[in-house]
C-alpha positions as CSV (number, residue, x, y, z in Angstrom):
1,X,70.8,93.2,87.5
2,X,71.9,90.1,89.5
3,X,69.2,90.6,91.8
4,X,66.4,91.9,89.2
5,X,66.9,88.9,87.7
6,X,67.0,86.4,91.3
7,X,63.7,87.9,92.0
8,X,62.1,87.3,88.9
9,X,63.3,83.5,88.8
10,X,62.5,82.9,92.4
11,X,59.0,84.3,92.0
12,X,58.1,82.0,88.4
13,X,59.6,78.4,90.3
14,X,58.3,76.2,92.5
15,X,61.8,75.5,94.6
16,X,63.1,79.1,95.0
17,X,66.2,77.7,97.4
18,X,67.5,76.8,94.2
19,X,67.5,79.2,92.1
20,X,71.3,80.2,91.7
21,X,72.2,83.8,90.0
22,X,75.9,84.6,89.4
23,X,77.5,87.7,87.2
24,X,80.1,87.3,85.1
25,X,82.2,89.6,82.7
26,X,83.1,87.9,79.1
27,X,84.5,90.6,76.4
28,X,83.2,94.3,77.7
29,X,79.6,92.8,78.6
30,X,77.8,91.6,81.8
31,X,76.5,87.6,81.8
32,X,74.0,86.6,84.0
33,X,74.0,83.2,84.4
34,X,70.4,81.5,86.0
35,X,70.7,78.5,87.5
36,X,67.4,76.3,89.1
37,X,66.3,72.8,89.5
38,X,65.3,70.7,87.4
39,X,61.7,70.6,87.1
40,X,61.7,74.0,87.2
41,X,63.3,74.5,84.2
42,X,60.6,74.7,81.9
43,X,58.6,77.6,83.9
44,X,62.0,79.3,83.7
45,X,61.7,79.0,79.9
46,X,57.8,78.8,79.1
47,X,56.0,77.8,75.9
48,X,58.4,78.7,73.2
49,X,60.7,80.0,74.8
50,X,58.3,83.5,75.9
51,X,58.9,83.4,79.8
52,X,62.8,83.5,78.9
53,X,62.3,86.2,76.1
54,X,60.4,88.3,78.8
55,X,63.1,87.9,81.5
56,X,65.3,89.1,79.3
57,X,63.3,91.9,77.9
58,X,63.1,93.1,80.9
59,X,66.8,92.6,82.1
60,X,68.0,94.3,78.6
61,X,65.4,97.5,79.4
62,X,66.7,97.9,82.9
63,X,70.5,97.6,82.0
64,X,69.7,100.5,79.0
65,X,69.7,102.7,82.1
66,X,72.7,101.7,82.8
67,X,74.5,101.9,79.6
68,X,75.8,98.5,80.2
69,X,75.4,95.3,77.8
70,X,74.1,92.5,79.7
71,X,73.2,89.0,78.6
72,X,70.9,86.4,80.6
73,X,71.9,82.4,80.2
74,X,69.5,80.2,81.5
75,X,71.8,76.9,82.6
């Protein structure tokens, strides 16, 4: 998921060296935490919110193979 997710972001911003992905487990679920600069945070995000929404569609689809619970946090 880790790297699904570093691909995604790295593709969408304009600095890719910065975009920083870590996994971390909080109560029986997986957290991706995204990380990227500054003034790339609102391609990250998009108009309301829909970029976001779509990275984490997608995330929450792939992970359904899985049968794990993951959770994307754009920081």
């Amino acid at each position: 998921m880790k790297e699904l997710v570093e691909f995604i972001a790295k593709e969408l911003v304009d600095f890719p060296e910065k975009v920083s992905v870590s996994e971390v487990e909080k109560e029986g679920q997986t957290v991706i935490e995204l990380r990227v600069a500054e003034e790339d945070m609102g391609k990250v995000i998009g108009k309301q919110g829909r970029i976001a929404k779509a990275i984490r569609t997608v995330v929450k689809a792939a992970s359904m193979k899985e049968n794990k619970k993951v959770q994307v946090e754009i920081l």
